[in-house]
Backbone as numpy.savetxt, mean C-alpha at the origin, in Angstrom:
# Nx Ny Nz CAx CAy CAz Cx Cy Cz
-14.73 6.65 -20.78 -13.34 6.25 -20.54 -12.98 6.54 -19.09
-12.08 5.24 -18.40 -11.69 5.60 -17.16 -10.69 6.92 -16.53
-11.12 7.39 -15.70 -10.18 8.68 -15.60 -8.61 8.13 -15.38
-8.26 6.67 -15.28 -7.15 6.15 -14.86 -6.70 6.23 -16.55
-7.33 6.12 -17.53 -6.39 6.10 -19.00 -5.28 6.98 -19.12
-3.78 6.25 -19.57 -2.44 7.10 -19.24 -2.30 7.50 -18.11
-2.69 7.12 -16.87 -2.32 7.74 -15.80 -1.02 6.85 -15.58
0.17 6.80 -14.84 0.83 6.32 -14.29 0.96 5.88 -13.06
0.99 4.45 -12.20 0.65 4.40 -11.34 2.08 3.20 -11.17
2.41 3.75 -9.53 3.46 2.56 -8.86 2.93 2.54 -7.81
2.93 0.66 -7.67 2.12 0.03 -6.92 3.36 -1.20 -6.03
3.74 -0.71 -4.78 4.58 -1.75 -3.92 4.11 -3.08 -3.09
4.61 -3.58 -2.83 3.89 -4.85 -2.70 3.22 -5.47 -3.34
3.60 -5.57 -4.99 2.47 -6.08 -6.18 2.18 -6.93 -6.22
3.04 -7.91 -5.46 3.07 -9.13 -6.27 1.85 -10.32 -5.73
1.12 -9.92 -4.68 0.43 -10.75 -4.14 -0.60 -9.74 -3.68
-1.90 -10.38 -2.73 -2.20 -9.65 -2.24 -3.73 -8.25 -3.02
-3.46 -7.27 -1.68 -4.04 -5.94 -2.24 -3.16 -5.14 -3.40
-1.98 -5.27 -3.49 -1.26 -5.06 -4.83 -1.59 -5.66 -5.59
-1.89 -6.75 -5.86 -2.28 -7.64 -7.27 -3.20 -7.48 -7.34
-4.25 -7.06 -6.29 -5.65 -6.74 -6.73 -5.80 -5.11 -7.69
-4.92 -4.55 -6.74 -5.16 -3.14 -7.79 -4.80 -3.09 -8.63
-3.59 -4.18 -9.46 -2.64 -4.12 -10.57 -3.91 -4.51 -11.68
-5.05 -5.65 -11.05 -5.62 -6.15 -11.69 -6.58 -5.32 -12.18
-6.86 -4.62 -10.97 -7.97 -3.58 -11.45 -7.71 -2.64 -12.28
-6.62 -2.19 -12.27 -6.42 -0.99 -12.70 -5.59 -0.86 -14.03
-5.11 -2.12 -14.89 -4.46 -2.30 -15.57 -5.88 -2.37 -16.71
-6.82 -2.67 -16.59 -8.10 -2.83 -17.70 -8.76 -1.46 -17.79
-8.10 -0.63 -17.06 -8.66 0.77 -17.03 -8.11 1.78 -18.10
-6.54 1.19 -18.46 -6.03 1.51 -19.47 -4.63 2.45 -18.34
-4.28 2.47 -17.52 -3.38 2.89 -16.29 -2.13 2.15 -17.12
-0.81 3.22 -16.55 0.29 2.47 -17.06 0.66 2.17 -15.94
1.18 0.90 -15.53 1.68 0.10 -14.32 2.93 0.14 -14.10
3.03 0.32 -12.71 4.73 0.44 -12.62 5.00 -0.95 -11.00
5.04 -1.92 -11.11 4.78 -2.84 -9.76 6.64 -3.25 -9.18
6.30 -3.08 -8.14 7.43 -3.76 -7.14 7.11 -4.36 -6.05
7.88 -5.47 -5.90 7.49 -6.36 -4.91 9.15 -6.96 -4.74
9.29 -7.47 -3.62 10.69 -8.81 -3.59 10.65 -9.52 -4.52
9.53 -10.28 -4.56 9.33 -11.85 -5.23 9.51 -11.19 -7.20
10.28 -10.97 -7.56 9.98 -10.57 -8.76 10.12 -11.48 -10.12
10.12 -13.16 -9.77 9.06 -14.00 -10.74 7.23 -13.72 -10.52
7.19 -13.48 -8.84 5.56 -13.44 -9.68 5.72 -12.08 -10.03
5.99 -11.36 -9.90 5.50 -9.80 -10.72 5.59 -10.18 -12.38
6.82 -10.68 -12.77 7.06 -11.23 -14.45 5.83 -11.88 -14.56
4.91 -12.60 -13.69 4.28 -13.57 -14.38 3.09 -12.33 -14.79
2.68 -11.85 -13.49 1.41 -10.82 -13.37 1.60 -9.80 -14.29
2.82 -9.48 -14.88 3.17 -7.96 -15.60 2.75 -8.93 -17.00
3.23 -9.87 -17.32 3.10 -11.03 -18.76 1.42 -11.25 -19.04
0.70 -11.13 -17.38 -0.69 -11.72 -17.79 -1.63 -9.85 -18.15
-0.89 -9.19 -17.56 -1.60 -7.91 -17.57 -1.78 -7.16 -18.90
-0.34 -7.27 -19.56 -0.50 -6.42 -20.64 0.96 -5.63 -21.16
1.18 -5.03 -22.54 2.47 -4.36 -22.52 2.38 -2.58 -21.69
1.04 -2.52 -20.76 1.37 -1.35 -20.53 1.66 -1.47 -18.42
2.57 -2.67 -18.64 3.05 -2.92 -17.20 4.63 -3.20 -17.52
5.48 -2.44 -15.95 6.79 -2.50 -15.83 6.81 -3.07 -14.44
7.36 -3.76 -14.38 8.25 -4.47 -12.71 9.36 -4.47 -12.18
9.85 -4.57 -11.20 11.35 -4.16 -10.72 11.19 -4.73 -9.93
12.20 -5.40 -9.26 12.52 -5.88 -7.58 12.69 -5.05 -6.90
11.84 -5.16 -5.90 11.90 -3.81 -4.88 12.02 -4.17 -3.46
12.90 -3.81 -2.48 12.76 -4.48 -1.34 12.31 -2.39 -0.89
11.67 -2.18 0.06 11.08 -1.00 0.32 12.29 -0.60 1.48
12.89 -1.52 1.99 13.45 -1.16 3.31 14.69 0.05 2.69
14.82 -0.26 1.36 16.28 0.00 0.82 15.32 1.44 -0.15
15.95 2.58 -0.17 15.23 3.63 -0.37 15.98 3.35 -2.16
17.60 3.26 -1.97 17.79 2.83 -3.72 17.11 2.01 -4.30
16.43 0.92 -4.06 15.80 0.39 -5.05 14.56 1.12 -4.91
13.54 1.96 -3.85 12.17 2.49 -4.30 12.51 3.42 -5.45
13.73 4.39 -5.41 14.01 5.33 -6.47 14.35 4.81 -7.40
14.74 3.69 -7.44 14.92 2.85 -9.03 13.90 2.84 -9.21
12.47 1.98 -8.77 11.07 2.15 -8.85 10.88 3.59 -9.84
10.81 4.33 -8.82 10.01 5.91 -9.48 10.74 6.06 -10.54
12.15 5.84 -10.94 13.26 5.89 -12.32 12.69 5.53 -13.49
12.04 4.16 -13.11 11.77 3.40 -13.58 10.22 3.84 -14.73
9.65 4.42 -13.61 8.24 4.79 -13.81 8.82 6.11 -15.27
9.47 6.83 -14.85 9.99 8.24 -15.50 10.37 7.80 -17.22
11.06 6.87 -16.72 11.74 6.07 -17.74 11.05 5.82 -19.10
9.99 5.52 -18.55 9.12 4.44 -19.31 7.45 5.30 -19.98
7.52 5.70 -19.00 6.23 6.96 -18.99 6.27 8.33 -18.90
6.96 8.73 -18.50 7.56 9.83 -18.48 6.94 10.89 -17.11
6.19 10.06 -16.50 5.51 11.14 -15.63 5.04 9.86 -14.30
4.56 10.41 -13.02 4.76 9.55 -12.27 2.78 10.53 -11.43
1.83 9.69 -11.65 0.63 10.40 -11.52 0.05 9.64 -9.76
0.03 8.59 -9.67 -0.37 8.42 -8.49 0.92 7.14 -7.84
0.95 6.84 -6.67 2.00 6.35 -5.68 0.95 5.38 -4.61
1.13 3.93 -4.95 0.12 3.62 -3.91 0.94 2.31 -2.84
1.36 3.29 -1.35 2.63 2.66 -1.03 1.53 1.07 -0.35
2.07 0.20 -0.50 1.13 -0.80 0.01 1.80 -1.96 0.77
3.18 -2.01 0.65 4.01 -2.97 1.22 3.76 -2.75 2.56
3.74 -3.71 3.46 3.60 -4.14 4.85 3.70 -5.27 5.66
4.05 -5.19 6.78 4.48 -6.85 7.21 3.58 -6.93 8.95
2.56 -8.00 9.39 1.98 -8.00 10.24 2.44 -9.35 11.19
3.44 -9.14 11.90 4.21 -10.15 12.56 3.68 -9.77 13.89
2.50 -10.13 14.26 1.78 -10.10 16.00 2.44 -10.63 16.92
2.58 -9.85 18.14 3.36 -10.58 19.23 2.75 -9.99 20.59
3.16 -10.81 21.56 2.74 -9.46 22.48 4.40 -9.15 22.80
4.47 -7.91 23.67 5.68 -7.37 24.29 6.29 -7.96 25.16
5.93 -8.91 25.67 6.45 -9.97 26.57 7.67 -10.74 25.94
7.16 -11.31 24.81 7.67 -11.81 24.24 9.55 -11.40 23.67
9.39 -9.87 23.60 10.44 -9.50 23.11 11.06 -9.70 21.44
10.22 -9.87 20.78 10.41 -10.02 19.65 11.27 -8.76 18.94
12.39 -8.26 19.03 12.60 -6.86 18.83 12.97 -7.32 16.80
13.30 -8.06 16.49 13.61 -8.64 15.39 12.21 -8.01 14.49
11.23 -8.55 15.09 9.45 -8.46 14.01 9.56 -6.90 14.14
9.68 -6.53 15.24 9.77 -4.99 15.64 10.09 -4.06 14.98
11.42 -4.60 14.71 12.40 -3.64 13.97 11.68 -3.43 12.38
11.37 -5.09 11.83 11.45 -5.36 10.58 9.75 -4.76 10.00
9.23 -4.61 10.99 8.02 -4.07 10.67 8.07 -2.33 10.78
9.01 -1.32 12.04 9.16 -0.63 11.51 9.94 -0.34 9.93
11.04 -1.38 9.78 11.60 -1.00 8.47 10.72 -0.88 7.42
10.00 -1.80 6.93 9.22 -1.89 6.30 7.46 -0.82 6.06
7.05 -0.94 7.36 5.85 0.15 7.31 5.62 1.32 7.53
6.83 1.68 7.82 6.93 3.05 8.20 8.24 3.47 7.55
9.07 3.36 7.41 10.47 3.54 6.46 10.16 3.26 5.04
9.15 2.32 4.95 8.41 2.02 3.46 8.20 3.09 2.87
7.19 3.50 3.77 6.18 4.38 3.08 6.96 5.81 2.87
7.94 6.50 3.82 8.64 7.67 3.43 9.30 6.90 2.95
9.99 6.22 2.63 10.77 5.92 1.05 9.94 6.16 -0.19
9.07 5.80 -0.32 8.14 5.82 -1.53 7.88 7.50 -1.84
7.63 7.85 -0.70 7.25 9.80 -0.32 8.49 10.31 -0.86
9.11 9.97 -0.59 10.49 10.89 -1.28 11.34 10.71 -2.06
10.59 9.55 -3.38 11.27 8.92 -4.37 10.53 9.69 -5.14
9.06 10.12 -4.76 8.21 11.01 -5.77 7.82 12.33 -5.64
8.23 12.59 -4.29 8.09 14.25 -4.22 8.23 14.64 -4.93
9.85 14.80 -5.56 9.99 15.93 -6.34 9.39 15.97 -7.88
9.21 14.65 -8.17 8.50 14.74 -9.77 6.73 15.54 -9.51
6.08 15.27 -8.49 4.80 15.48 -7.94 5.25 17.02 -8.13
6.18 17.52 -7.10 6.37 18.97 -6.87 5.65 19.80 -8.12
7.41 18.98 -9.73 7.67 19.66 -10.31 5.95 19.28 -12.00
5.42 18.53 -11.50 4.15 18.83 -12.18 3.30 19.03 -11.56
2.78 19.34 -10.51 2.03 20.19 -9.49 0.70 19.31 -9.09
1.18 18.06 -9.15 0.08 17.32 -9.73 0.47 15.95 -8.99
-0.05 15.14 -8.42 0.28 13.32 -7.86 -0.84 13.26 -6.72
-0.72 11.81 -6.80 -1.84 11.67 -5.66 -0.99 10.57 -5.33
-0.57 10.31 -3.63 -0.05 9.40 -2.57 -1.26 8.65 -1.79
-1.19 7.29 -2.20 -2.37 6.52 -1.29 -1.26 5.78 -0.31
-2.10 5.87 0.84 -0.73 5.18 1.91 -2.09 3.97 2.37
-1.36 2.64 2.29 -2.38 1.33 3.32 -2.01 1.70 4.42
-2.99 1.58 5.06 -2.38 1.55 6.89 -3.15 0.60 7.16
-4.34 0.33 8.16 -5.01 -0.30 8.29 -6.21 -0.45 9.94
-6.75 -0.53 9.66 -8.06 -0.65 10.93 -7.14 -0.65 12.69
-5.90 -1.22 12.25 -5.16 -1.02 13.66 -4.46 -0.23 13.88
-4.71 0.97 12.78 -4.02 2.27 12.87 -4.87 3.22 13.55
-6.49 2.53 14.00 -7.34 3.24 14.78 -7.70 2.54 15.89
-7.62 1.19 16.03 -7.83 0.57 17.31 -6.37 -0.23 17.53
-5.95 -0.30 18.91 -5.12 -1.43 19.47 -5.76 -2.51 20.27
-5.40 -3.94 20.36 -5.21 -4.91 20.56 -4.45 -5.60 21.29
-4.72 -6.49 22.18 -3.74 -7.26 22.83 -2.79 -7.84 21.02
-1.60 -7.88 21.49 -0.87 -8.57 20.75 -0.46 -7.90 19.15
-1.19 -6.41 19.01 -0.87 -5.33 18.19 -0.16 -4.47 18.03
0.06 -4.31 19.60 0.46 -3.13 19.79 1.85 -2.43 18.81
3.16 -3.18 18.46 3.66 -2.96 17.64 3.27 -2.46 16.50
2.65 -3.85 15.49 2.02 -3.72 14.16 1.26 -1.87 14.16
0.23 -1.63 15.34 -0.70 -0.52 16.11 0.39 0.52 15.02
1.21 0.04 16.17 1.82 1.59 16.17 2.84 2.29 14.87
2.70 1.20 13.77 3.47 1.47 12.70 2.59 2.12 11.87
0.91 1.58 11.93 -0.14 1.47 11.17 -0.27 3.34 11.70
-0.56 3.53 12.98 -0.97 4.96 13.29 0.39 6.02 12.50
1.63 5.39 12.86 2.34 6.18 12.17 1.96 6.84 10.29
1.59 5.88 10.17 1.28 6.07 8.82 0.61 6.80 8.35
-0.87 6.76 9.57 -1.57 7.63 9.34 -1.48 9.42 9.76
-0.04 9.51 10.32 0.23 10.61 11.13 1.42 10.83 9.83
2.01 10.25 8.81 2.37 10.42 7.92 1.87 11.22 6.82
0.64 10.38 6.60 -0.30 11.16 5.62 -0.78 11.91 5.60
-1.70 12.74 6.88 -1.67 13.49 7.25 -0.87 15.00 7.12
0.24 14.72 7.87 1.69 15.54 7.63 1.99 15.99 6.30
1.69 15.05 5.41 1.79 15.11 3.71 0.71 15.96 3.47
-0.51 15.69 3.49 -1.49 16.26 3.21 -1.47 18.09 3.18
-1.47 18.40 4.25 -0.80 19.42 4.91 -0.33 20.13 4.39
0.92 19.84 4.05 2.11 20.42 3.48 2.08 20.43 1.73
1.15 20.04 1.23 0.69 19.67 -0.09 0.28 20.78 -0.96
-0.07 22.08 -0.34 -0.53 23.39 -0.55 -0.94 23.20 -1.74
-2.16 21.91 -2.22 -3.23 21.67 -2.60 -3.12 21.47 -3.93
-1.59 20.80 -4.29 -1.48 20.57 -5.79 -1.35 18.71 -5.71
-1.54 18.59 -3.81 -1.26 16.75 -4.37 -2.13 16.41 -3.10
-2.83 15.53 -3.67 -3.97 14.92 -2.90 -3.45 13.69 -1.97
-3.81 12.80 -1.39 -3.39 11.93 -0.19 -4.53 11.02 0.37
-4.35 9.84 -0.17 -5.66 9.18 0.57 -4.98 7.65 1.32
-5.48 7.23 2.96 -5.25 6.59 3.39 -6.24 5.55 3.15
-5.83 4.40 3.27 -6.73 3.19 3.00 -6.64 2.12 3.71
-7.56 1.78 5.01 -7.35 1.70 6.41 -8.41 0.32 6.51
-7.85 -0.91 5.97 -8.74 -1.82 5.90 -8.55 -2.96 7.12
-9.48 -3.77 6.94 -9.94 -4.77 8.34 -9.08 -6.20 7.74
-9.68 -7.20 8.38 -9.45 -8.51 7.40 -10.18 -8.93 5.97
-8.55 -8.70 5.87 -8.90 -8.73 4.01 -8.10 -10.56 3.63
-8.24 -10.81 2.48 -7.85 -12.02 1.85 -6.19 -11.40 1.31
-5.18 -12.39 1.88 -3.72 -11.99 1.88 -3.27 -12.65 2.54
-1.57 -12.57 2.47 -0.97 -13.09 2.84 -0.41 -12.54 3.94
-1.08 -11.67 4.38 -0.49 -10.56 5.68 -0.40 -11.35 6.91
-1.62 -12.22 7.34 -1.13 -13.20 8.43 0.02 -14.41 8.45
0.59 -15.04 7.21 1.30 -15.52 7.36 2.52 -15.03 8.08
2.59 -13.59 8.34 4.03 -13.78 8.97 4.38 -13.75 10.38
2.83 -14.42 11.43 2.30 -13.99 12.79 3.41 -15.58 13.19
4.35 -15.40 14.08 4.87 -16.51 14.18 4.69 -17.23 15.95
3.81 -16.61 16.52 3.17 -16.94 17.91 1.66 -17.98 17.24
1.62 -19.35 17.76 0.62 -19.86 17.04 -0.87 -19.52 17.58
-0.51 -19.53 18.76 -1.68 -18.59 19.66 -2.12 -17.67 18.91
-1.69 -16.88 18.33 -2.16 -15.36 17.86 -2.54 -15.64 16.90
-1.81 -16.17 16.12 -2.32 -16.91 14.43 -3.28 -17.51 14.50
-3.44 -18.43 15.54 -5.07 -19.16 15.59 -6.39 -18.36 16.09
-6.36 -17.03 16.75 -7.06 -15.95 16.54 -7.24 -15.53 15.76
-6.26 -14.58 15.08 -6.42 -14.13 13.67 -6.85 -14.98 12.64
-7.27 -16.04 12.61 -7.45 -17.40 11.60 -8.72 -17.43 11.54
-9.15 -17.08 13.28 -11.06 -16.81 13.02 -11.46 -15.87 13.00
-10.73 -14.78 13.11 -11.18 -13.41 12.93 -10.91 -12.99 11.07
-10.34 -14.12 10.38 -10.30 -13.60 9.20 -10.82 -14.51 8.17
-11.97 -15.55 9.22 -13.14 -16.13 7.91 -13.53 -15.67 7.89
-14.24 -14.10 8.30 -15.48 -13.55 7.39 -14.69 -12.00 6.60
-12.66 -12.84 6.27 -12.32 -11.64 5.35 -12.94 -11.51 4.10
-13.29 -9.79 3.51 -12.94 -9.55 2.72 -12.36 -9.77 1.66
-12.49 -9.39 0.20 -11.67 -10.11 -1.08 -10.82 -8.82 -1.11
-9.56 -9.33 -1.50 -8.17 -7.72 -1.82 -9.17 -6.97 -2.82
-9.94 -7.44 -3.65 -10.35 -6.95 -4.64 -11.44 -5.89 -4.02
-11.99 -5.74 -2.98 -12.86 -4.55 -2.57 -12.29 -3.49 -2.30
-10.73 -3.63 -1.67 -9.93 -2.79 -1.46 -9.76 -1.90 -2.66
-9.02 -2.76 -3.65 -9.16 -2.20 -4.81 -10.09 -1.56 -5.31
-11.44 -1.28 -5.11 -12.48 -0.85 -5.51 -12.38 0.13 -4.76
-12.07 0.37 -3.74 -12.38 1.63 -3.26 -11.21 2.57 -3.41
-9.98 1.90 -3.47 -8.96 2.27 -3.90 -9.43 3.40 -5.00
-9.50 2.59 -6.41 -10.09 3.07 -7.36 -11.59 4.63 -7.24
-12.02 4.16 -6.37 -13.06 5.41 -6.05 -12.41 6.75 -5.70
-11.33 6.20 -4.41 -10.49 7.63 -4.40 -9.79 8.02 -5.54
-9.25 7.36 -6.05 -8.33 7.79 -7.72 -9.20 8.61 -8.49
-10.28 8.30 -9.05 -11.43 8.81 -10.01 -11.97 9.79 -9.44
-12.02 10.19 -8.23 -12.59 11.31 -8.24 -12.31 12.41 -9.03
-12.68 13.96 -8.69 -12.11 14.95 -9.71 -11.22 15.46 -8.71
-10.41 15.89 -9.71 -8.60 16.75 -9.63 -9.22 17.46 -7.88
-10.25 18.39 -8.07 -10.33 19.11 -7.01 -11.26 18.57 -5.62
-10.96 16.85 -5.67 -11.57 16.16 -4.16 -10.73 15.31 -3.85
-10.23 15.38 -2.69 -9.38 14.42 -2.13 -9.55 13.65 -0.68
-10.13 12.57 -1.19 -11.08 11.54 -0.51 -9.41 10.91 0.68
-9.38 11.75 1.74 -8.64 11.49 2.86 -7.94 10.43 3.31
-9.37 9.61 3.68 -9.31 8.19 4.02 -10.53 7.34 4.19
-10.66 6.29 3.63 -11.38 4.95 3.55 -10.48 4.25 4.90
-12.16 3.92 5.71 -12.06 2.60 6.51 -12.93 1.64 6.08
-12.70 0.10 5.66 -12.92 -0.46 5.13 -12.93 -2.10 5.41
-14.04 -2.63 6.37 -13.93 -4.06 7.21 -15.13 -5.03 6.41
-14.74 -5.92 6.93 -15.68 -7.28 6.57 -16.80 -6.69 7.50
-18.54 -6.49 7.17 -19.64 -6.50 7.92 -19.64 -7.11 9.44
-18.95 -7.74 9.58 -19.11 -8.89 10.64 -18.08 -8.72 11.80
-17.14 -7.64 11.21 -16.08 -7.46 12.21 -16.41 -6.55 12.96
-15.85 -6.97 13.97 -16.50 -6.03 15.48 -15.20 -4.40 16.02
-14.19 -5.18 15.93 -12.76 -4.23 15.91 -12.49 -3.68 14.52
């Protein structure tokens, strides 16, 4: 039996993506699902195809009341809140020239305001069973920068200077694993609105990755035992050079 059976798991950004990959994975494991995303017809559809041991909510991450409706939600329903896998993110490339302060903003809101929203919708249930594990996405540009990254860069490193910080301060009852992937299959480039940059990223992401490997390794850090806590996974297509 999977060590995920009855575990409780909320998963942001479900609805597409490396969220739908882990929902997928991890819902046959016997995991009780807790998914939020905006779009919350596809979550109904994905929660309908998964099983009765999935819950969904509309979640916009920027807004910390609806992540705590999330974790409410989770409490609600399951009664316990076992792993947190913040995954929402928005990759709007620009260079600084440009002045895009709009993508700027909306990508700090989102990737970095995300993720401590999610952190402090579940602290205290984590605290008070001594027990949770926080997976934060960041991603491969949270270790290298790029012409035309540098933003996205610097939300991604935050994250990882997040987790970290968590880790830390965890005095070893809650584990923390970052999951720091390359070009994966998603919808993450759609929101690059320089066509220049998009038509880079377009060939740098035929030899992506399936969301579903993510998920696999995802899953590797989860299963380990209570007393290993697998840090961080970096995780690229063979072929990628950055």
């Amino acid at each position: 039996m999977s060590q995920l059976a009855g575990k409780t798991i909320i998963i942001t950004g479900a609805s597409s993506g490396l969220g739908e990959a882990m929902a997928r994975k991890f819902a046959p494991l016997g995991a009780n699902l807790v998914l939020g995303a905006r779009r919350e017809d596809k979550l109904g559809a994905l929660s309908a195809e998964l099983g009765e041991n999935v819950r969904f909510m509309k979640c916009d991450v920027t807004s910390f009341d609806d992540v705590q409706a999330l974790a409410q939600l989770a409490l609600d329903e399951f009664s316990t809140i076992d792993i947190l896998i913040n995954n929402a993110g928005l990759m709007p490339l620009s260079f600084f020239s440009e002045k895009k302060l709009d993508e700027w903003n909306q990508m700090i809101d989102v990737n970095i305001k995300g993720v401590l929203h999610g952190i402090a919708a579940v602290i205290d249930t984590m605290q008070a069973q001594k027990s949770g594990h926080i997976i934060n996405v960041a991603s491969v540009a949270g270790h290298v920068v790029t012409p035309s990254s540098g933003v996205y860069a610097a939300t991604k490193f935050a994250v990882r200077a997040i987790s970290e910080g968590l880790r830390q301060e965890s005095r070893g009852f809650l584990r923390t694993t970052i999951l720091s992937p390359g070009a994966v299959e998603s919808e993450l480039t759609q929101t690059i609105s320089n066509e220049k940059i998009a038509q880079g990223i377009d060939k740098l992401y035929e030899d992506a990755i399936r969301a579903e490997d993510i998920a696999n390794a995802c899953l590797y850090a989860i299963e380990q035992p209570d007393e290993v806590d697998v840090n961080e996974i970096i995780i690229r297509p063979t072929k990628q050079k950055l």
